[in-house]
ZADO-1210 file (C-alpha; in nm, 4 decimals, padded with zeros to 6 digits):
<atoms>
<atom x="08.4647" y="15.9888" z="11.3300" code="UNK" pos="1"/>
<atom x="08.6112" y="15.8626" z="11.6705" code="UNK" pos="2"/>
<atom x="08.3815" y="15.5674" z="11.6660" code="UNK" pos="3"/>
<atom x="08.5698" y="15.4711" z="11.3517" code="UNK" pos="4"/>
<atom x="08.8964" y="15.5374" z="11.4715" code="UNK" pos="5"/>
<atom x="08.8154" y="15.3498" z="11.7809" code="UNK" pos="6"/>
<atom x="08.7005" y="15.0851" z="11.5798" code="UNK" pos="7"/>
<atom x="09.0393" y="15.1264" z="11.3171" code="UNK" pos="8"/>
<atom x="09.2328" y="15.1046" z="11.5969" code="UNK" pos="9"/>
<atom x="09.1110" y="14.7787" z="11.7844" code="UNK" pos="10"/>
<atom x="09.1105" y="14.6064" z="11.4321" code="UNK" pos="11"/>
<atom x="09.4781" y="14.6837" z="11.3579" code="UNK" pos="12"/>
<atom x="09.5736" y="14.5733" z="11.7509" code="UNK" pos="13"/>
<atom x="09.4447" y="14.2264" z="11.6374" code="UNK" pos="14"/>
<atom x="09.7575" y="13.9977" z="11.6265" code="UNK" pos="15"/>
<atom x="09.8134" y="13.8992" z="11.2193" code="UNK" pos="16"/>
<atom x="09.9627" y="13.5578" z="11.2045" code="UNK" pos="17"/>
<atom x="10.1328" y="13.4244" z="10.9292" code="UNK" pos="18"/>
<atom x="10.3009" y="13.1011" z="10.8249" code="UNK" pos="19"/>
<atom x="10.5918" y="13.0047" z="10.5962" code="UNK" pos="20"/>
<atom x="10.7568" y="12.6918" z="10.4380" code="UNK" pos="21"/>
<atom x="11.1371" y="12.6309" z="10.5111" code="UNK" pos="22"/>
<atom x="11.3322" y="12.3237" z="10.3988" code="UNK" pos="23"/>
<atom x="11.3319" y="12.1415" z="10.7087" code="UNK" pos="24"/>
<atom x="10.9506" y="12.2125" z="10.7970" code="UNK" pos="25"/>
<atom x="10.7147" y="12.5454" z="10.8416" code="UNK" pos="26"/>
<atom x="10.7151" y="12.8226" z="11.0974" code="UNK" pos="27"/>
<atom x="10.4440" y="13.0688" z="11.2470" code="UNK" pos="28"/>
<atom x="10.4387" y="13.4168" z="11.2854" code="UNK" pos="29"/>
<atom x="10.2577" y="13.6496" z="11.5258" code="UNK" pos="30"/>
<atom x="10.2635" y="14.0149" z="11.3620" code="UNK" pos="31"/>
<atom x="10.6244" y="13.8704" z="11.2441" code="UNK" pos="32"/>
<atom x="10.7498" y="13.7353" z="11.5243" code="UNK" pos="33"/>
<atom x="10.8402" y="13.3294" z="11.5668" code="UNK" pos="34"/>
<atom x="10.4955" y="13.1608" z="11.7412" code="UNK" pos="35"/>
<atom x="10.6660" y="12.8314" z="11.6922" code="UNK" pos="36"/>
<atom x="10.8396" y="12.6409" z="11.4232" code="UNK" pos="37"/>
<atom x="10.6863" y="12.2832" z="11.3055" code="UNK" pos="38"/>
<atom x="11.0012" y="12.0579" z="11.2394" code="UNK" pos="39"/>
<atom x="10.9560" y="11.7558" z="10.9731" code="UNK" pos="40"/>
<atom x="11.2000" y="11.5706" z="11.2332" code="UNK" pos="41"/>
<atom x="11.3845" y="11.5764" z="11.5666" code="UNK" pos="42"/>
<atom x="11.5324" y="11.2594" z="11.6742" code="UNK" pos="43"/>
<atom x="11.2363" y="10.9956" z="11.5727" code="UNK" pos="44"/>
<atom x="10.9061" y="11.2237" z="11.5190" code="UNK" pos="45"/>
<atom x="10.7930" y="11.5615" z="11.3731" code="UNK" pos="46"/>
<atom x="10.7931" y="11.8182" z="11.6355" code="UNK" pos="47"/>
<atom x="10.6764" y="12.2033" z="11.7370" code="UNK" pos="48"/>
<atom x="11.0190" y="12.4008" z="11.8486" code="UNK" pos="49"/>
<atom x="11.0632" y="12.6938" z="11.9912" code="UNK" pos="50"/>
<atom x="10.6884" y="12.7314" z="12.1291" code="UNK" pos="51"/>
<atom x="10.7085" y="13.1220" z="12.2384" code="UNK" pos="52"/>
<atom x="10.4126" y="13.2010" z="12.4703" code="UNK" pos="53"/>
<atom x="10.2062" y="13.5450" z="12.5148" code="UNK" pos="54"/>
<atom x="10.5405" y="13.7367" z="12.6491" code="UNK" pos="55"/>
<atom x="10.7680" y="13.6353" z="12.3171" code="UNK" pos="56"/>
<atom x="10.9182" y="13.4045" z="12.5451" code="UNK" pos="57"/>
<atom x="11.0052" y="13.0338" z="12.5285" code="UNK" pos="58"/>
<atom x="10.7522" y="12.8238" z="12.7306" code="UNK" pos="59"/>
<atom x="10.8998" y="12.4601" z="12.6705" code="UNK" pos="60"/>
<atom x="11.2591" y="12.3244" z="12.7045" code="UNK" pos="61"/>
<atom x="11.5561" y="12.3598" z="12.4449" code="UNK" pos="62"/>
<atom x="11.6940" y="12.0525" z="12.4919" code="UNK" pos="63"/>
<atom x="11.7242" y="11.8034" z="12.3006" code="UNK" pos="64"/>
<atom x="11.6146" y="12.0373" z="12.0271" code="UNK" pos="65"/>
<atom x="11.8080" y="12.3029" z="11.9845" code="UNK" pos="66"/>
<atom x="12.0983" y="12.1577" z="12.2412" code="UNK" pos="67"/>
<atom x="12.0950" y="12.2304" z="12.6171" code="UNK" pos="68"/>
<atom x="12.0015" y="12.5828" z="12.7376" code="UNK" pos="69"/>
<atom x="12.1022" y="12.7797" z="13.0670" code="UNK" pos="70"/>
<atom x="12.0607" y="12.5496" z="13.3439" code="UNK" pos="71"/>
<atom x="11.8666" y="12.2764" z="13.1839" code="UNK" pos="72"/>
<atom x="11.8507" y="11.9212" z="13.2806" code="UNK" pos="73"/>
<atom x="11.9153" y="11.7004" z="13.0084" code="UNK" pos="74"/>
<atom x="11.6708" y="11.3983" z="13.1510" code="UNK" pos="75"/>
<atom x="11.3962" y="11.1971" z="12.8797" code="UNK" pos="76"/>
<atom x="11.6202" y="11.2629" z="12.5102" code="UNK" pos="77"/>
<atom x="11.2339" y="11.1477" z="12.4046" code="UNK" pos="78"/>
<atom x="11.0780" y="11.4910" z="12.5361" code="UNK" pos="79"/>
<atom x="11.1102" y="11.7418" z="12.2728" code="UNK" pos="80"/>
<atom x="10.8887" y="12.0054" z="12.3455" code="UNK" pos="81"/>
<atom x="10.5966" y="11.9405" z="12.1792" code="UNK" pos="82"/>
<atom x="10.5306" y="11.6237" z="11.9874" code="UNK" pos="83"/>
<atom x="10.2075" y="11.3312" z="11.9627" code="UNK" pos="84"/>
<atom x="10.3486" y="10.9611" z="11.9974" code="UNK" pos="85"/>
<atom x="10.2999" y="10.6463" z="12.2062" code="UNK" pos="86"/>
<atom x="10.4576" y="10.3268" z="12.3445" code="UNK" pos="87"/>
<atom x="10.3104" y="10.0723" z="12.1407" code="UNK" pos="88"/>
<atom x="10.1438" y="10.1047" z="11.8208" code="UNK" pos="89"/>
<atom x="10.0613" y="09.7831" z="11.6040" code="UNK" pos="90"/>
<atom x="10.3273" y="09.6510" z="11.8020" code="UNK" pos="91"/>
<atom x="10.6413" y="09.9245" z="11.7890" code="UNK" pos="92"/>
<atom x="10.7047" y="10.1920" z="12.0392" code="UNK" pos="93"/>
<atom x="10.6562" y="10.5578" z="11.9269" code="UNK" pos="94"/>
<atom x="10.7321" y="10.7136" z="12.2890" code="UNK" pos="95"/>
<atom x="11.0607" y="10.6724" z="12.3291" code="UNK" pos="96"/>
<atom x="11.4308" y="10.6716" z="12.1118" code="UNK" pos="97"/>
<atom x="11.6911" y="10.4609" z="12.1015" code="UNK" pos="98"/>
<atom x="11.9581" y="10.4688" z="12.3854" code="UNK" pos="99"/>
<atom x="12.2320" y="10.2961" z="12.4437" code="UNK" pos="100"/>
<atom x="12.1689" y="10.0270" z="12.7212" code="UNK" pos="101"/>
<atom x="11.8154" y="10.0549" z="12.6998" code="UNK" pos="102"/>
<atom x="11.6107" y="09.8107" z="12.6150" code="UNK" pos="103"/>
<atom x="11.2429" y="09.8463" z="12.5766" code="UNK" pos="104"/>
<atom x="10.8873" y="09.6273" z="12.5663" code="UNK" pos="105"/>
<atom x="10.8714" y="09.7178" z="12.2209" code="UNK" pos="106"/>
<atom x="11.0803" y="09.8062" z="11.9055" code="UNK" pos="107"/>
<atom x="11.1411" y="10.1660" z="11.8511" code="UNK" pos="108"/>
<atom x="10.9953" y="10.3591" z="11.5635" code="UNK" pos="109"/>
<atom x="10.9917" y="10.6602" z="11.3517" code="UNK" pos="110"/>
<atom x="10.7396" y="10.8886" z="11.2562" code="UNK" pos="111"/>
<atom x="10.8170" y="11.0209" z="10.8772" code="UNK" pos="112"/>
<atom x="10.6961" y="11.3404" z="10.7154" code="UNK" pos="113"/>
<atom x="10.5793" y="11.2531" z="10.4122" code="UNK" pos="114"/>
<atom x="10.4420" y="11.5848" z="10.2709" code="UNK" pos="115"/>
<atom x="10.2754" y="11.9037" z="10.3758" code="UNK" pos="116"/>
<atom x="09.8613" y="11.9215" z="10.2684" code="UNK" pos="117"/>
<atom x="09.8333" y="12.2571" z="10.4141" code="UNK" pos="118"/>
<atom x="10.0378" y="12.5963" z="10.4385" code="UNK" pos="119"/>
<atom x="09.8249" y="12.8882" z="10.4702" code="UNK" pos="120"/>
<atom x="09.7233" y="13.1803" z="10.6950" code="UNK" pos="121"/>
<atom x="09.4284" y="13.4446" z="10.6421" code="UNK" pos="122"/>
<atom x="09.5600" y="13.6635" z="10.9224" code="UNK" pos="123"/>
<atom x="09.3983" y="13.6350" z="11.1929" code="UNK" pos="124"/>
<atom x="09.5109" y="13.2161" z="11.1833" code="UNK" pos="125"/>
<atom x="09.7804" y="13.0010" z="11.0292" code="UNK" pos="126"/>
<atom x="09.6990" y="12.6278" z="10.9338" code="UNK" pos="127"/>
<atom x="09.9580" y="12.3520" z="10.9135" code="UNK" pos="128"/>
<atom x="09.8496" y="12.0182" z="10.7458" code="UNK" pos="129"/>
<atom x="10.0770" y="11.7638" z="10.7202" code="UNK" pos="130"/>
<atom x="10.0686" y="11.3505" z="10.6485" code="UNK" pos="131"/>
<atom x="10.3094" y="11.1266" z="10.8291" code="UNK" pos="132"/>
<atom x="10.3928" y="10.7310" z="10.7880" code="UNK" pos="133"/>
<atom x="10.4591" y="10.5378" z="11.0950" code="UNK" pos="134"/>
<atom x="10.7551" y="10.3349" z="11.0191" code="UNK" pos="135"/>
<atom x="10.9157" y="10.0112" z="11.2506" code="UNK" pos="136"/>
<atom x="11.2908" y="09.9992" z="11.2909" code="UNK" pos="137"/>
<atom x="11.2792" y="09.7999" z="10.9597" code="UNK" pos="138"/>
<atom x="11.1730" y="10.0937" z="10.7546" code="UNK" pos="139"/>
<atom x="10.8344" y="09.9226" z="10.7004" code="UNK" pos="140"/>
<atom x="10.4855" y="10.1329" z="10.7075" code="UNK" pos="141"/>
<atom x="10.2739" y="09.9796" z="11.0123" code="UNK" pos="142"/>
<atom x="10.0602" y="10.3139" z="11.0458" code="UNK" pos="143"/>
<atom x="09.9463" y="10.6615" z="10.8694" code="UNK" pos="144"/>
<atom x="09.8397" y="10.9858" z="11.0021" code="UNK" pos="145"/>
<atom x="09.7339" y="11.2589" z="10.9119" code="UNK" pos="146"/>
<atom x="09.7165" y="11.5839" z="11.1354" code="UNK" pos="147"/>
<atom x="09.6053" y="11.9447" z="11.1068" code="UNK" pos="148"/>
<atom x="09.7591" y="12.2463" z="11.3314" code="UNK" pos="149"/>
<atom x="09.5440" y="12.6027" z="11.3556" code="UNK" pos="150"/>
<atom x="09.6979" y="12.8684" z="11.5236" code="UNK" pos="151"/>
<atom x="09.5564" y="13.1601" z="11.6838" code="UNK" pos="152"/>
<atom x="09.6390" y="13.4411" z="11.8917" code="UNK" pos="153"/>
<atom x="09.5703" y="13.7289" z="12.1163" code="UNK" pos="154"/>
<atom x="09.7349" y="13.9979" z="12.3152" code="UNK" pos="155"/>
<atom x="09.7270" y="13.7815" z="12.6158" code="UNK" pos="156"/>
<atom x="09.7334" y="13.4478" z="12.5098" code="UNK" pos="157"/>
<atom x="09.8229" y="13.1824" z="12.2570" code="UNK" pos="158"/>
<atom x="09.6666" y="12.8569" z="12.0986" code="UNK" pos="159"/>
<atom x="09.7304" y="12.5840" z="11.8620" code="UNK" pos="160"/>
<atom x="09.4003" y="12.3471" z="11.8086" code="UNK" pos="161"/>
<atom x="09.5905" y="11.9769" z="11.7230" code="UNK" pos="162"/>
<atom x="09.3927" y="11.7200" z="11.5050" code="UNK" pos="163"/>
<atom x="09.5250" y="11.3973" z="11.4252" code="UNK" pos="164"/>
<atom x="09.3690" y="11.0913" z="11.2442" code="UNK" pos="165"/>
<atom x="09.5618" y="10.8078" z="11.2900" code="UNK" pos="166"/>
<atom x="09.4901" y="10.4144" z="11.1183" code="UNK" pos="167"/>
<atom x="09.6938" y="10.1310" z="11.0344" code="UNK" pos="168"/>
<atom x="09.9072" y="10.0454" z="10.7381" code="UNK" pos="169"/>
<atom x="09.7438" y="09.7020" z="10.6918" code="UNK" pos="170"/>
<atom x="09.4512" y="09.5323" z="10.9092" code="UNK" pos="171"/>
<atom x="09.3626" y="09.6746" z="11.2379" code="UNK" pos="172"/>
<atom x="09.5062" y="09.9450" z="11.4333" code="UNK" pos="173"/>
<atom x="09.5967" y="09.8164" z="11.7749" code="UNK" pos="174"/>
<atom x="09.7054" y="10.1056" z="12.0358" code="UNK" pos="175"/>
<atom x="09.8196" y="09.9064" z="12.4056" code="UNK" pos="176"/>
<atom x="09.7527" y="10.0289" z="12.7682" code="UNK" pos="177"/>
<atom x="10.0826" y="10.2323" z="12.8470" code="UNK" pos="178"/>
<atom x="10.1263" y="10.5252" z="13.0783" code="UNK" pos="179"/>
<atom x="10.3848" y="10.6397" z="12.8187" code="UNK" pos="180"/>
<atom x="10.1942" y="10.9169" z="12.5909" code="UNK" pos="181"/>
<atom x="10.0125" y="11.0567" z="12.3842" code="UNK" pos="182"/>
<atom x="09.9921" y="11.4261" z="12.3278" code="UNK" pos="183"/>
<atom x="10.2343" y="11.5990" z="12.5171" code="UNK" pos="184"/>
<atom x="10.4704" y="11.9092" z="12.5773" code="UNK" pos="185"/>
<atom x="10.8106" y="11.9402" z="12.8508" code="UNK" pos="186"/>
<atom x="10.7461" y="12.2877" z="12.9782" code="UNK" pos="187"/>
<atom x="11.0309" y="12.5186" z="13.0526" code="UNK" pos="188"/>
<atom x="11.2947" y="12.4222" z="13.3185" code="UNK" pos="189"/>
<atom x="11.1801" y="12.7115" z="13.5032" code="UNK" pos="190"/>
<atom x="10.8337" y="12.6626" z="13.5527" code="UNK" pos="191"/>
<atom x="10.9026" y="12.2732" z="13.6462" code="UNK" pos="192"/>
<atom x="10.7106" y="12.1830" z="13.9819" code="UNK" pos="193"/>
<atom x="11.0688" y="12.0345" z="14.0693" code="UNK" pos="194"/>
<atom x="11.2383" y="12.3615" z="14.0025" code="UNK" pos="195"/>
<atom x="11.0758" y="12.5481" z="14.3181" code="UNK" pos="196"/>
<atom x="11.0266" y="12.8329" z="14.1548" code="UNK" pos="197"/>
<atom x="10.6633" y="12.8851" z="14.2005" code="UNK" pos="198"/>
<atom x="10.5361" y="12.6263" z="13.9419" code="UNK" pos="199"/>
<atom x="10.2361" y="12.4587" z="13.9903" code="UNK" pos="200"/>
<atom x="10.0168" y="12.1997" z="13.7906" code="UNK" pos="201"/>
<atom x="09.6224" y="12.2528" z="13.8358" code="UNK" pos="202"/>
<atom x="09.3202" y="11.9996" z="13.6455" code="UNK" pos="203"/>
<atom x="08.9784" y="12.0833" z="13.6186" code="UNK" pos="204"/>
<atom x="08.8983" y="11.8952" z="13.8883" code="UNK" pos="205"/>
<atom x="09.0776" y="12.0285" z="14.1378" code="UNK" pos="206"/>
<atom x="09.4025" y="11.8317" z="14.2083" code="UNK" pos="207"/>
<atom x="09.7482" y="12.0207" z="14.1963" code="UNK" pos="208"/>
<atom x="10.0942" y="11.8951" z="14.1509" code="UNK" pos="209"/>
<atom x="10.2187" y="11.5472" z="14.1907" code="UNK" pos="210"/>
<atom x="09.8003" y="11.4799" z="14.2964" code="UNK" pos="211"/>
<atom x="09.7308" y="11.5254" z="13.8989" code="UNK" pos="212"/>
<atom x="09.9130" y="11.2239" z="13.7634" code="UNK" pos="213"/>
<atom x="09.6840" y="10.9283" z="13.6067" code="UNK" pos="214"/>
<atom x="09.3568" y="11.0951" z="13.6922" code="UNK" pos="215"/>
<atom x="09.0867" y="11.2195" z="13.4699" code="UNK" pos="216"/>
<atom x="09.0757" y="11.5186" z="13.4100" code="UNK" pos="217"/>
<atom x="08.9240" y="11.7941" z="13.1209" code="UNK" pos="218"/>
<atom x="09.2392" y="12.0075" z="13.1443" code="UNK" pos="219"/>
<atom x="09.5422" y="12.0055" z="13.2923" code="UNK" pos="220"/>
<atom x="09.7391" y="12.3418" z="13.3804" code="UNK" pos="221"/>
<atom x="10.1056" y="12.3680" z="13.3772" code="UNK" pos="222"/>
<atom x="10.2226" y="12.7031" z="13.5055" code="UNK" pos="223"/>
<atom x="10.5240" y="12.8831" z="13.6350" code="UNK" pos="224"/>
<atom x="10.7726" y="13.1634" z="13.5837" code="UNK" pos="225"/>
<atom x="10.9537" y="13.2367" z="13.3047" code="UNK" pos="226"/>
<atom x="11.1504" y="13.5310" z="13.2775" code="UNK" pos="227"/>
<atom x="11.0399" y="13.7063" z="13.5570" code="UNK" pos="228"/>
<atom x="10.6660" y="13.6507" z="13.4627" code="UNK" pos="229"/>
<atom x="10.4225" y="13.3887" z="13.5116" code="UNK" pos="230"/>
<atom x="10.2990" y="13.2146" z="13.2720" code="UNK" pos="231"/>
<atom x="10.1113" y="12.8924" z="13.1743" code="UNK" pos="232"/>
<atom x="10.0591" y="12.5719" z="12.9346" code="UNK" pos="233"/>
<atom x="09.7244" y="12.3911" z="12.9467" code="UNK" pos="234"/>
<atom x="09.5737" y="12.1313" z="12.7527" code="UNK" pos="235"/>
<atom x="09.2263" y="12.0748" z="12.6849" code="UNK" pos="236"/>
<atom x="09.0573" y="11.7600" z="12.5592" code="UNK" pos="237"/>
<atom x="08.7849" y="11.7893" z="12.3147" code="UNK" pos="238"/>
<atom x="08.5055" y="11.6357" z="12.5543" code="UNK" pos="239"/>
<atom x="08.2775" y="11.4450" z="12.1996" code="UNK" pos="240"/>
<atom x="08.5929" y="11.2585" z="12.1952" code="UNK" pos="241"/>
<atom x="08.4852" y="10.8780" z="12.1157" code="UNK" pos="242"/>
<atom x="08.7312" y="10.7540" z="12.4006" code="UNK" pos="243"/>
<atom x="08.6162" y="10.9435" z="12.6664" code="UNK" pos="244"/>
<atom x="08.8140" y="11.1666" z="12.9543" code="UNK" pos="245"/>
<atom x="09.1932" y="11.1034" z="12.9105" code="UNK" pos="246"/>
<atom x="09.4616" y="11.0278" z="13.1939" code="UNK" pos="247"/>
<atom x="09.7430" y="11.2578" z="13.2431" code="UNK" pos="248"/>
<atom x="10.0835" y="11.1837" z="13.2614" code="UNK" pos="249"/>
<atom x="10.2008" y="11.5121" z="13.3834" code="UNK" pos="250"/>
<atom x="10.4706" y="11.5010" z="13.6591" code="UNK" pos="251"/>
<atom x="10.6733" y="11.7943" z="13.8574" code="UNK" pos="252"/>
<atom x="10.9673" y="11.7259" z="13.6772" code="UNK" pos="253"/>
<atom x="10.7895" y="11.8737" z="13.3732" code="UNK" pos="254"/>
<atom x="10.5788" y="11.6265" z="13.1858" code="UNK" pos="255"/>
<atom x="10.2864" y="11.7374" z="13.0577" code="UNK" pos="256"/>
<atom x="10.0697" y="11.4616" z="12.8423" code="UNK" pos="257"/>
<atom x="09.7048" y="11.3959" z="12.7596" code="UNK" pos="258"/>
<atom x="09.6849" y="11.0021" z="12.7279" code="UNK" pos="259"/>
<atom x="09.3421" y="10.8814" z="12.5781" code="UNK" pos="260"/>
<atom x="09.4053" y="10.4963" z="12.6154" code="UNK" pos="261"/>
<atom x="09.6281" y="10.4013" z="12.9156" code="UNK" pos="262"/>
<atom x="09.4541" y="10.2888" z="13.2014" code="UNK" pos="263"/>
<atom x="09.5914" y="09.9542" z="13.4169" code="UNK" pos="264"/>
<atom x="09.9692" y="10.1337" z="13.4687" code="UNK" pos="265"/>
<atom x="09.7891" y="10.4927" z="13.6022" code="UNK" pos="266"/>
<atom x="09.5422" y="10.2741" z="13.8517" code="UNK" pos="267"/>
<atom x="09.7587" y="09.9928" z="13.9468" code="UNK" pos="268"/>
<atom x="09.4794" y="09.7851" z="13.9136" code="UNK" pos="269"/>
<atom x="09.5469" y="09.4608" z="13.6116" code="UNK" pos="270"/>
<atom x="09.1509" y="09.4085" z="13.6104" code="UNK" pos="271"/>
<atom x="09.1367" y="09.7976" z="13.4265" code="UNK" pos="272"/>
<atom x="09.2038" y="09.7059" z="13.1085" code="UNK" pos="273"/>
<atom x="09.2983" y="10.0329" z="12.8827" code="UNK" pos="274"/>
<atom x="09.4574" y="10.0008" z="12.5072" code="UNK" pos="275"/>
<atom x="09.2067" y="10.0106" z="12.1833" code="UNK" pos="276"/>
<atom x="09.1873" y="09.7894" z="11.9034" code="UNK" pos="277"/>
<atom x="09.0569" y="09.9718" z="11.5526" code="UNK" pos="278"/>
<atom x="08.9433" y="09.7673" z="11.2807" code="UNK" pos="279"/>
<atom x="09.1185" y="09.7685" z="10.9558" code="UNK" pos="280"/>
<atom x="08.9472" y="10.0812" z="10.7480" code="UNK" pos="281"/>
<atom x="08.8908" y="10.2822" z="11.0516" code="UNK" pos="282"/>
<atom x="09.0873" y="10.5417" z="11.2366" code="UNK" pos="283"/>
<atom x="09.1500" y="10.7330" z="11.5792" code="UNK" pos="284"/>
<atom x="09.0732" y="11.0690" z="11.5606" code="UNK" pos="285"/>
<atom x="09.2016" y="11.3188" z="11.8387" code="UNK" pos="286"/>
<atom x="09.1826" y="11.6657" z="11.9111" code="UNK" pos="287"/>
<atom x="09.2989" y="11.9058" z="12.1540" code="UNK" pos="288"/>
<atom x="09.4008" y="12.2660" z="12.2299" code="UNK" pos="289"/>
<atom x="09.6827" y="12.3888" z="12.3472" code="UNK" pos="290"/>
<atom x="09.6882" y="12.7036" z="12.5496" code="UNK" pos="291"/>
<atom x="09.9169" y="12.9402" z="12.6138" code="UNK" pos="292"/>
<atom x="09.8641" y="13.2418" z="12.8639" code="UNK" pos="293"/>
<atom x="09.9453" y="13.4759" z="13.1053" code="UNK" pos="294"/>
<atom x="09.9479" y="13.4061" z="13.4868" code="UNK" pos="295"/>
<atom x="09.7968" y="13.1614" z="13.6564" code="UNK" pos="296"/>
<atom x="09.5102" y="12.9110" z="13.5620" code="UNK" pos="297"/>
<atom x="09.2795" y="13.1802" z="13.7449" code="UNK" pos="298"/>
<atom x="09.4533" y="13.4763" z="13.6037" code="UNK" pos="299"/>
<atom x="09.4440" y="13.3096" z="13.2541" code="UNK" pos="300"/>
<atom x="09.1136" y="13.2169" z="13.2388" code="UNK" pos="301"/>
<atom x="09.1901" y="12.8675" z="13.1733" code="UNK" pos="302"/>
<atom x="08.8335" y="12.7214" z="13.2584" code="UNK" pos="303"/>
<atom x="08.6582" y="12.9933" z="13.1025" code="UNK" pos="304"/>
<atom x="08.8964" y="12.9350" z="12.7442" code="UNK" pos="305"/>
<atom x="08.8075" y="12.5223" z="12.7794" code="UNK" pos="306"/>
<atom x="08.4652" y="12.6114" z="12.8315" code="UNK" pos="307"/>
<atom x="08.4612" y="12.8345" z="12.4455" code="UNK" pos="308"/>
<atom x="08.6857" y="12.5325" z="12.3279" code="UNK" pos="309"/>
<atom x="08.4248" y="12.2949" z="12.3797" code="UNK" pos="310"/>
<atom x="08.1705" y="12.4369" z="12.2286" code="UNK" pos="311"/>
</atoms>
């Protein structure tokens, strides 16, 4: 009788997350509280806002979302809190927005929703499937993806596993050698390196802080306090990947970005020649994991979570 009530009990602590469909995109729930909400559109791209860690907190920053929040800095309108894009795709920037005075190597685009594929949760995850054109600032279609967002949960941590399969519109897909992407989050002004509050960015390989920029790495670590208690964002790679260990543009002032193909402007070396060029009927096919969690890389477990992640 107490084995099963022991067992009752541990079942029903289980976090039950749940997803619904609202008119401007989808949010998920952990035991009916907001995990995070995917937007169809903020500024120029689909993104995920508010991202609420293991505490209930928020873990990345308000603005440009949701407008400026207590003490924010109001740097990079392009950095809104977690989105996928790059700086030059088949020719059009997908990084960056339009600003006044500004003028970039490439046109700016838009990433459209075009529908949802998949809204659905079985309790213990929620799945979010969407498909998305890739439009130039002339409207036109010059690449497709499609992505799919599983969410899971426990008392102590957090995670969303991100797939995305991208191609081109019409012949082949070519992706240039920029420092400026790819899959990426702006933590919380609080637990910015820059905010010297105790944040702190760790890899797998050992480097920390402003040491972790453009290297390889497995994972990258971005932790710090919010709310009185620690907490962290990390990203893991999926290591099959065809494209091998990505670079990281992750900076103090709180960056934090897995990019796959840029090379030459992370080395300073012209001869390292990054970019990728997909022919027409194929695709680029990503994945990674982001991972929310309590304390420290150490106290989190981080390496032991990429190490189940990879398998």
């Amino acid at each position: 009788m107490l084995a099963s009530a022991l067992v009752a009990a541990n079942v029903q602590a289980e976090p039950r997350l749940t997803v619904s469909e609202e008119p401007d995109g989808a949010t998920v729930y952990v035991d009916g509280e907001v995990f995070t909400r995917y937007l169809k559109r903020s500024g120029t791209k689909p993104v995920l806002w508010p991202l609420n860690g293991p505490t209930g907190a928020k873990v990345t920053r308000t603005y440009p979302v949701g407008g400026r929040g207590p003490g924010e800095e109001v740097d990079h309108v392009h950095h809104r809190s977690v989105w996928f894009g790059y700086e030059g795709v088949n020719g059009c920037d997908f990084w960056h927005e339009p600003e006044p005075g500004v003028v970039r190597p490439y046109e700016i685009g838009s990433v459209a929703h075009r529908e949802f594929v998949r809204l659905d949760s079985n309790d213990k995850a929620a799945v979010i499937g969407t498909r998305n054109d890739w439009l130039n600032a002339s409207g036109k279609a010059v690449a497709h993806d499609q992505r799919l967002l599983e969410f899971g949960a426990t008392a102590d941590a957090r995670w969303i596993d991100f797939r995305i399969r991208l191609w081109s519109a019409d012949g082949p897909l070519t992706i240039g050698d920029t420092k400026e992407g790819m899959f990426a989050v702006r933590v919380g002004s609080t637990m910015r390196v820059d905010a010297k509050q105790g944040g702190r960015i760790v890899n797998s390989r050992g480097a920390v802080d402003g040491a972790t920029w453009g290297q390889e790495a497995e994972w990258v670590d971005y932790h710090g306090p919010v709310d009185d208690e620690r907490v962290g964002i990390a990203i893991f790679a999926d290591p099959r990947s065809a494209y091998g260990v990505p670079r990281w543009h992750v900076r103090p002032y709180g960056l934090h970005a897995a990019n796959p193909f840029g090379k030459a402007p992370y080395t300073g070396k012209p001869e390292d020649k990054g970019g990728l060029v997909v022919p027409a009927g194929e695709s680029v096919d990503l994945r990674y994991r982001l991972y929310l969690h309590r304390g420290d890389e150490r106290e989190g477990k981080v390496a032991e979570a990429y190490e189940a992640f990879a398998k």
